[in-house]
N, C-alpha and C positions, 0 to 999 in steps of 0.2 A: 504493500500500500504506500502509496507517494504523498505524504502526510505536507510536504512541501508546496503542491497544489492545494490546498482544501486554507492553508495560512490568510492568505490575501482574502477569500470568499470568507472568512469568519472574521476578518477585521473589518469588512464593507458592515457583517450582522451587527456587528457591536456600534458600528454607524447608526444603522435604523435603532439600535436600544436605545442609543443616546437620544435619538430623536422622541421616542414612544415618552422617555423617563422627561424629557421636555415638557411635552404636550400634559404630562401629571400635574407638576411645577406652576405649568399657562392656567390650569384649570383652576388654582389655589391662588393665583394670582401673584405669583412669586418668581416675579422677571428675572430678581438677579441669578437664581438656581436655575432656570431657564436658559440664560445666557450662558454659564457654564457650562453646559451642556451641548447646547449646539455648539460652543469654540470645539470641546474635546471631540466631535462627531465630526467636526469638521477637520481636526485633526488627523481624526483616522480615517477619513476621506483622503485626504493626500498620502498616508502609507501603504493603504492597498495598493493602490496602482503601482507605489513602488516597490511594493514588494513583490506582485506580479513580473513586472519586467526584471529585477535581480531575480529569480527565481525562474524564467522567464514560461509561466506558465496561465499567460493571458487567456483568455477564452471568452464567447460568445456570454455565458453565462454569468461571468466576472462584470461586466458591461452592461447586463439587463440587471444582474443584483445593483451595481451601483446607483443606477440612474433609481431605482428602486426605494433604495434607502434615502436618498439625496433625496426624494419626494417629499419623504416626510418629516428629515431633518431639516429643510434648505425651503422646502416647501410647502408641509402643512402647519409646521410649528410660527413661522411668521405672519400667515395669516390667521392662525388662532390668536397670536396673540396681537394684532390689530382687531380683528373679532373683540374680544376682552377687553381693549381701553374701551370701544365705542360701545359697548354695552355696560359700561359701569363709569365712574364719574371722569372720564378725563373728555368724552363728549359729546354723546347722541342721548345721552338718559339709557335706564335699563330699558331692555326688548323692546329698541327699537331697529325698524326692518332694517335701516341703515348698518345698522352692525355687521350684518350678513356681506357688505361689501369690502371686509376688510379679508374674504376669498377670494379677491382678485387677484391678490399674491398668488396663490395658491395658484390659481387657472393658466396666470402665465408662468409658473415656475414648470408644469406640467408637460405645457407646448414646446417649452425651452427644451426640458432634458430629453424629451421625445425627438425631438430637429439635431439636439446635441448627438444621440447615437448614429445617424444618418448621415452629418455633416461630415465630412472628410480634409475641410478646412479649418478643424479646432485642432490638429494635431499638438502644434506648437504655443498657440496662443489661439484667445478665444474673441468672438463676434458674437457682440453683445454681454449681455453683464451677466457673468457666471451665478449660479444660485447660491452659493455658500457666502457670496457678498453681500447680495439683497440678504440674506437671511439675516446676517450682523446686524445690518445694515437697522434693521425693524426693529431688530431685539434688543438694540442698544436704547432707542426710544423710549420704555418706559424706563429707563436705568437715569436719563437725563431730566425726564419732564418730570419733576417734582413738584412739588406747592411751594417747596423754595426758590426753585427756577425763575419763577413770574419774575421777580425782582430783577434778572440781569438778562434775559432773554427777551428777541423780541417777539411781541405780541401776535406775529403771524402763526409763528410756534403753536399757538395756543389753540389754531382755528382749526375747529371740526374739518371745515373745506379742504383746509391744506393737507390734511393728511387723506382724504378721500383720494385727492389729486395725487396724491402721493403715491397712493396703491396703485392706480390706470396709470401711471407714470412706471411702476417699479416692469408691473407688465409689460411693454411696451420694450421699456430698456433694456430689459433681457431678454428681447428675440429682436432689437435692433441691428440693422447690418454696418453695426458701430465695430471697428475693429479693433481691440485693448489690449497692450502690449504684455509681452509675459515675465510672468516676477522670476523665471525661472533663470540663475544665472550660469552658463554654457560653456564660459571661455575666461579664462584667469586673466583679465583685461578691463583697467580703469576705462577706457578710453567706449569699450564694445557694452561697457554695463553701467556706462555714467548715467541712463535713465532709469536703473532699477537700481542702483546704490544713492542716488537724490529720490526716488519715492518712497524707499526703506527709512534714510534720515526724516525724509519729513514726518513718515508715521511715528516715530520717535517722537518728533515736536508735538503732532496732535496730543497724541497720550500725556504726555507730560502736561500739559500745558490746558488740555480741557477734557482731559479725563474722559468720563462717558460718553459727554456730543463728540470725543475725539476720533470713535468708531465711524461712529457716520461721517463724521466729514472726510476721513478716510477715503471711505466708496467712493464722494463724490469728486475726489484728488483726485481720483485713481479713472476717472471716464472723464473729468477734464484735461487731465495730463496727455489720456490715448488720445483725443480728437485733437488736441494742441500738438501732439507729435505726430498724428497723420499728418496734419495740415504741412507739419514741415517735409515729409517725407514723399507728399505729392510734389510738390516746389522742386526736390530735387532731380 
């Protein structure tokens, strides 16, 4: 028995655990054990695959578990838990229909990873906004918006709207034919990885410096810096 293949396939299971033990967390309303949860899920989101290829025992099945588990880490866990603010006091009032829209996540996380095993052009780098980003991306949300927050944040923050926009926005961005450069570094060369050694310092500054919203602003680095470096990269 080749105990060596079946490795990668149980680290993808311990992906969807992390996501199921999430979704516990969202239901209790306890963002911050929520948020740990999907980091660590998303953590072992990036070891299977590598441990598939060291191992090199990739397979069809590797591929449909992943997007699989990703579903419910990366894509039902952020829309639960926009579900959850809009149904309790951060904006819609309880049971209202609205709340039901913060599955928009969800419907485009779904499309995403579905076009993701079919694309042939995600090898290296991705088009469109991966779903382990958007997932942060939500989850970090209720970690910042406090009732202390009011005081230093502005007031758009605060709008019901904005975050509705935000969801048909998050959709949208992840099956965008936006192409986002890849953090992965290739070649022992300042010169060949100075935009992924400046997006790594920056994430540094965010966290330091604004803690929780420092997650999300992150994301939004990280799809302004790709369209700012297509742009230069068509010029040339």
């Amino acid at each position: 028995m080749n105990i060596k293949k079946h490795i990668p396939n149980s680290i993808t299971l311990l992906n969807l655990f992390c996501g199921c033990i999430a979704l516990v967390f969202v239901s209790k309303l306890d963002f911050q054990n929520a948020f740990l949860f999907v980091c660590l899920g998303i953590f072992l989101d990036f070891f299977d695959g590598f441990f598939a290829r060291l191992f090199k025992v990739s397979s069809p099945l590797g591929l449909q578990l992943d997007s699989l588990a990703d579903m419910v880490t990366s894509g039902v866990v952020p829309g639960y838990v926009m579900y959850q603010m809009f149904s309790n006091e951060y904006a819609f009032g309880q049971n209202s229909i609205f709340s039901y829209l913060g599955f928009v996540i969800t419907l485009g996380a779904c499309y995403r990873l579905a076009n993701f095993n079919i694309d042939t052009r995600q090898t290296d780098s991705f088009i469109g906004l991966p779903t382990p980003a958007n997932a942060l991306f939500f989850l970090s949300i209720p970690l910042w918006l406090t009732p202390d927050s009011i005081n230093y944040l502005p007031a758009i923050l605060f709008s019901k709207w904005f975050y509705v926009a935000l969801c048909f926005l998050s959709a949208f961005i992840m099956n965008a034919e936006i192409p986002l450069f890849s953090l992965k570094i290739k070649y022992f060369s300042l010169k060949k990885n100075a935009l992924q050694i400046f997006f790594l310092i920056s994430c540094l500054f965010f966290i330091l410096f604004f803690r929780n919203l420092g997650v999300a602003m992150i994301i939004v680095f990280y799809v302004l810096l790709s369209v700012i470096n297509n742009s230069f990269i068509k010029k040339k």
